[in-house]
N, C-alpha and C positions, 0 to 999 in steps of 0.2 A: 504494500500500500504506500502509497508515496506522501510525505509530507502535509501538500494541501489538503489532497483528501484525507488524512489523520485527522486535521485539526477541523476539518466540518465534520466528523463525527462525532470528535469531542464536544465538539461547539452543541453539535444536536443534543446529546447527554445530557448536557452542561442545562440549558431551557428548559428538562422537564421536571428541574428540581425547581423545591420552594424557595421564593427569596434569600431569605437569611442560608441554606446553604447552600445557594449559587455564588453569594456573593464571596462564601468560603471557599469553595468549587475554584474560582476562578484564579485565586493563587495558583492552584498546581498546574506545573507549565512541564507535566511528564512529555520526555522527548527533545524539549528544550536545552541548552546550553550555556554557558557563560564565554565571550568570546576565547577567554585565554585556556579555558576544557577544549576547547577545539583547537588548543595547538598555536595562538595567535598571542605575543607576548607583544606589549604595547610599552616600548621604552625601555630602561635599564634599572629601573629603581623596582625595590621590591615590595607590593602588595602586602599591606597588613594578614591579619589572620584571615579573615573573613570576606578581606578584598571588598569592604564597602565602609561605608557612612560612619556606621555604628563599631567600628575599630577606634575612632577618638573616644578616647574613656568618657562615658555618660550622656554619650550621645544617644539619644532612642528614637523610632521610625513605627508610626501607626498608620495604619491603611483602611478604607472603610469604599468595600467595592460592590458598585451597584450596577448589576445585569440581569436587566429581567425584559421581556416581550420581545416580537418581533414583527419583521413586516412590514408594512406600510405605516408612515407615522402619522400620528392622532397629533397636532401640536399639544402639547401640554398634558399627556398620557404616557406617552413610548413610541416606541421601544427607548429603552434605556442602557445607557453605556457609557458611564458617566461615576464617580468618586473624588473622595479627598482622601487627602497624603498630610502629615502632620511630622513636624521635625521638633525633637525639644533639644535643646541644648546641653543639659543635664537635669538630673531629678528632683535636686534639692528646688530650692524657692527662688524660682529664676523672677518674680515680682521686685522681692527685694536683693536679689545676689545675680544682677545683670552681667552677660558676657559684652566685652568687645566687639563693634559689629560695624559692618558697612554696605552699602550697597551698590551696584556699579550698573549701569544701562550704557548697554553695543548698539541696542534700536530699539525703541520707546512706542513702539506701535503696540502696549500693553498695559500691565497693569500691576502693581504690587504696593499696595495700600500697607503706610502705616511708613512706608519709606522716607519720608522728609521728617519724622520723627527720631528715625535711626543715624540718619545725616545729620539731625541737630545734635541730639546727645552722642552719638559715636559707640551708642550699645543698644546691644537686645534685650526686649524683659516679656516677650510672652511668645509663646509655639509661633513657627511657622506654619502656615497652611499655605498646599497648591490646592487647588480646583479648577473648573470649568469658568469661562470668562463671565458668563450670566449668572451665575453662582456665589459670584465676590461675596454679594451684599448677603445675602444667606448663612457663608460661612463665616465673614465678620461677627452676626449676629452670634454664631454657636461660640468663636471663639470671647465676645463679651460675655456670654451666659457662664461659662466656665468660667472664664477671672472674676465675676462677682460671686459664684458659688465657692469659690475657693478662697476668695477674700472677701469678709463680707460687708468691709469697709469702703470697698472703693464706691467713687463716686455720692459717701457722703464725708467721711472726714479722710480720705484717701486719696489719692489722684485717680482722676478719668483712668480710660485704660485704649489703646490705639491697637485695633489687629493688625499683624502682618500677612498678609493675602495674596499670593501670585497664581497669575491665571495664564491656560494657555486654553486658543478654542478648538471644542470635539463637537463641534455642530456637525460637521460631516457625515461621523458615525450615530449617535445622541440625539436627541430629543432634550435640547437646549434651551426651551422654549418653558418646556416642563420646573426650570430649578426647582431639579430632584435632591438635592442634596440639601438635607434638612439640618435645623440645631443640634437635633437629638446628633444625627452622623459625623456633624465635627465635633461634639465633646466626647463621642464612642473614641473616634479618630485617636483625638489627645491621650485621655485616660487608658487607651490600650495602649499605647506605644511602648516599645522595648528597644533592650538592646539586641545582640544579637545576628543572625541571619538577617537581611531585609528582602521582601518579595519585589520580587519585578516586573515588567513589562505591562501587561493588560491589567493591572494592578491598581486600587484606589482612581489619585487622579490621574493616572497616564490609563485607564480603562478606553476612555476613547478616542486616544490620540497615536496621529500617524507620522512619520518619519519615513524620512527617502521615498514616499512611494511605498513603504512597507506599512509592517501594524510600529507604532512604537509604545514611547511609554514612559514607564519608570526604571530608569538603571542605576546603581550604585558602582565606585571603587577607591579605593585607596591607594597610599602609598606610605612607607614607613622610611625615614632618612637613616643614614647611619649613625653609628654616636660621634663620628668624628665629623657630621653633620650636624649633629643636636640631637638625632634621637628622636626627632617629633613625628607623628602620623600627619596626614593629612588626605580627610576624607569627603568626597562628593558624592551627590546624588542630584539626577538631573528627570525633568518630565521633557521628556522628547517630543515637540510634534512639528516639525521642518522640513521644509526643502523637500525638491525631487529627486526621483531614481539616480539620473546621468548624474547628478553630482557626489554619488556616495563612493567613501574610501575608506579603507579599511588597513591601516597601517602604511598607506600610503598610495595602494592598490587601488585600480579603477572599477569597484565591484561591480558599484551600481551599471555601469555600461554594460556591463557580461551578462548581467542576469534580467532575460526578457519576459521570463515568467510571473503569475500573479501579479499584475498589472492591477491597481487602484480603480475603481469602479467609478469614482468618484473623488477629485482632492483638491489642496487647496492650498494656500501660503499657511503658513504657522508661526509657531514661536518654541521656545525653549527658557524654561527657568531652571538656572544652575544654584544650589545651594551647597556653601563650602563649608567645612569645618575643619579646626585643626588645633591642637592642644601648644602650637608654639606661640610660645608668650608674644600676641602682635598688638597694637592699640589701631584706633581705628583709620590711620593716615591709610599705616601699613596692611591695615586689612582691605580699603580700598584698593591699593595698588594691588592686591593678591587676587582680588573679585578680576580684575581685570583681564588678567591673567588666562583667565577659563575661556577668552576669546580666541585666543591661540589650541588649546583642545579642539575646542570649537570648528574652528576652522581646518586642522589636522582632517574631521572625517568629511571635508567636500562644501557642508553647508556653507550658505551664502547670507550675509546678516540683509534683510531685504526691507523695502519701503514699508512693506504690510507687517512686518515680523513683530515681535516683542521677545527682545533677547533681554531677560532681565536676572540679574546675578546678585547672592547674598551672603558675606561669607562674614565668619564669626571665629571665636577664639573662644579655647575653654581654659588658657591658664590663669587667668584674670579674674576678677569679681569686682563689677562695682556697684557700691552701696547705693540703694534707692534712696534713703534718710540716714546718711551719716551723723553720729555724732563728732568726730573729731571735723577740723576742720579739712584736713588733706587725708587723701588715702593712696597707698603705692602701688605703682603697677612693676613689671618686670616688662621688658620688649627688646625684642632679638635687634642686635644693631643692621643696619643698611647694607654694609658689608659682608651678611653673613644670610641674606632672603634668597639667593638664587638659589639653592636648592629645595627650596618651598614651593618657591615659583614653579619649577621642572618639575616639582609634586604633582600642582596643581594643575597644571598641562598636561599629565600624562594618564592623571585620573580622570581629567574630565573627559577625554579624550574615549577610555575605558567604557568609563559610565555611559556614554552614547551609544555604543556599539552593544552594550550589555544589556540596555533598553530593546533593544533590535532583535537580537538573537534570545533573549530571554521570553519575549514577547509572544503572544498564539494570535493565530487567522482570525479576526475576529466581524463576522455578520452585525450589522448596524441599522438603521433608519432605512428604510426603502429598499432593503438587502447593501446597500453602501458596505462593499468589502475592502477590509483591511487584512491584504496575506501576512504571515510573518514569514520573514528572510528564510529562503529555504536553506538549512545549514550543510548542505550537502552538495551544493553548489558554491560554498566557499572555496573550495577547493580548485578554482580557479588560483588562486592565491599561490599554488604550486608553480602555475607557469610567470611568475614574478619574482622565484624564488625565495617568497616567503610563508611557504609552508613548508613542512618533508615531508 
């Protein structure tokens, strides 16, 4: 049986369960690969344990994936293929024990609410959320509803509280029209997050998001320096949904030209939200110049940052804390000197790079709105990559 049709079998399967375990269902990506299991090593620097996100000690990854109906679409019904993705920093009380943070836009044709607050202070104090771009306002909402249940102060002798919210659009596949994605799904999102393994591809909010021409999604990786680097991780996790076939690459390789099969039914311009993290002591100049960064990965697999796109990038540091209500009047921070970021940098180039490709290939065929099909990259046709001499 060959690939595509594996994954509309599974696909069939997958629709005769009930919600809640379809939406479990859809993590497992039996079949699937991670690109460097297929033999494809991306740069020189070595992958943490887990080879994602959640390799920065306390960093956690909650997903909340919704696939149900099919068909013809009902606007504001279904079919649905569509979630959110929830990054926390670490576990403690990120309200009052803020990390370093910055935020960087390649192309601003998007959306990540909550950013000119991060620019002002130069730190993060609540979850990240991705979703779907008609969904912001939605998961804004889940994400207030959770910071006043958890503080039950704010907003009266507390401080307001600002979501962080990046969107990319899955109208294509989705019923976008519907915002499906309820409060209740981004405080599940938050409150499950862990460390850990992180699920990928058709996943939360990469459920209905396409990349090259394929299915894409959600990808994770890392990279861990040496000690006569510093010793730091530094790990990403990306929602894929960009660009066409001809432009995809694959360590450098022209895949997308080679591979004429499963052809998009339906596609469209996109975007891509890269979130960074990394345990080296950075404040937020230097965590901007590191967000930057991820434009170079970026461009590594072919994408082109485009008029319609919203390339938006968030990266953070976990060796830091700073105080919401300090009592002293100064508090210290620790930050790697100027002369010692490039190897951070080539981190975060090589992961982001990773995480792209790992959204791709981790990803399943996924049937959408109107039958709107999303293949995933058939990985058997990688093997192209032999006559480039970078596979054996």
């Amino acid at each position: 049986m060959t690939e595509f049709r594996l994954a509309w079998v599974c696909l069939a399967i997958a629709m005769t369960l009930s919600p809640a375990a379809n939406a479990a269902d859809t993590e497992k990506t039996e079949g699937r690969k991670r690109i460097r299991d297929l033999g494809i090593s991306i740069g020189t620097l070595t992958p943490g344990s887990l080879n994602a996100i959640t390799d920065v000690d306390g960093v956690r990854v909650g997903h909340v994936t919704l696939n149900r109906g099919e068909g013809k679409l009902e606007p504001g019904k279904g079919p649905v293929r569509t979630g959110v993705t929830a990054i926390l920093p670490h576990g403690g009380d990120l309200w009052n024990e803020k990390v370093p943070a910055a935020t960087y836009v390649l192309n601003g044709t998007g959306e990540m609410t909550g950013s000119i607050w991060i620019e002002t202070q130069g730190a993060l104090e609540v979850p990240i959320l991705l979703t779907n771009t008609m969904n912001v306002g939605r998961v804004m909402d889940g994400v207030v509803a959770y910071m006043m249940k958890r503080y039950p102060d704010i907003g009266i002798g507390d401080d307001v509280v600002a979501p962080t919210v990046a969107e990319c659009d899955d109208s294509t596949l989705n019923d976008a029209r519907g915002i499906h994605v309820s409060i209740e799904d981004t405080i599940r999102a938050i409150e499950n997050a862990k460390g850990g393994a992180v699920a990928e591809g058709a996943v939360g909010a990469g459920t209905g998001m396409m990349a090259f021409g394929f299915k894409g999604g959600i990808g994770t990786s890392s990279r861990v320096l040496s000690e006569a680097d510093g010793g730091y991780t530094v790990g990403v996790l990306v929602n894929s949904n960009m660009d066409t076939r001809k432009n995809l690459r694959v360590d450098g390789v022209p895949v997308g030209r080679e591979i004429g099969d499963g052809q998009p039914t339906r596609s469209q311009d996109g975007s891509i939200v890269i979130v960074i993290a990394t345990d080296a002591p950075l404040d937020h100049l230097k965590l901007k110049r590191l967000a930057s960064k991820a434009s170079l990965g970026l461009a590594r697999t072919g994408a082109i940052s485009r008029h319609g796109s919203g390339d938006l990038f968030i990266a953070f540091s976990t060796a830091n804390r700073v105080p919401h209500y300090p009592k002293e009047r100064t508090y210290t921070m620790r930050v790697v000197a100027d002369a010692h970021l490039d190897p951070i940098f080539e981190a975060t180039q090589d992961a982001t790079e990773e995480a792209i490709l790992n959204a791709l290939t981790m990803a399943t065929t996924t049937v959408g709105r109107d039958g709107n099909t999303a293949h995933a990259i058939p990985l058997d046709q990688l093997a192209i990559m032999k006559k480039y001499g970078r596979l054996e």
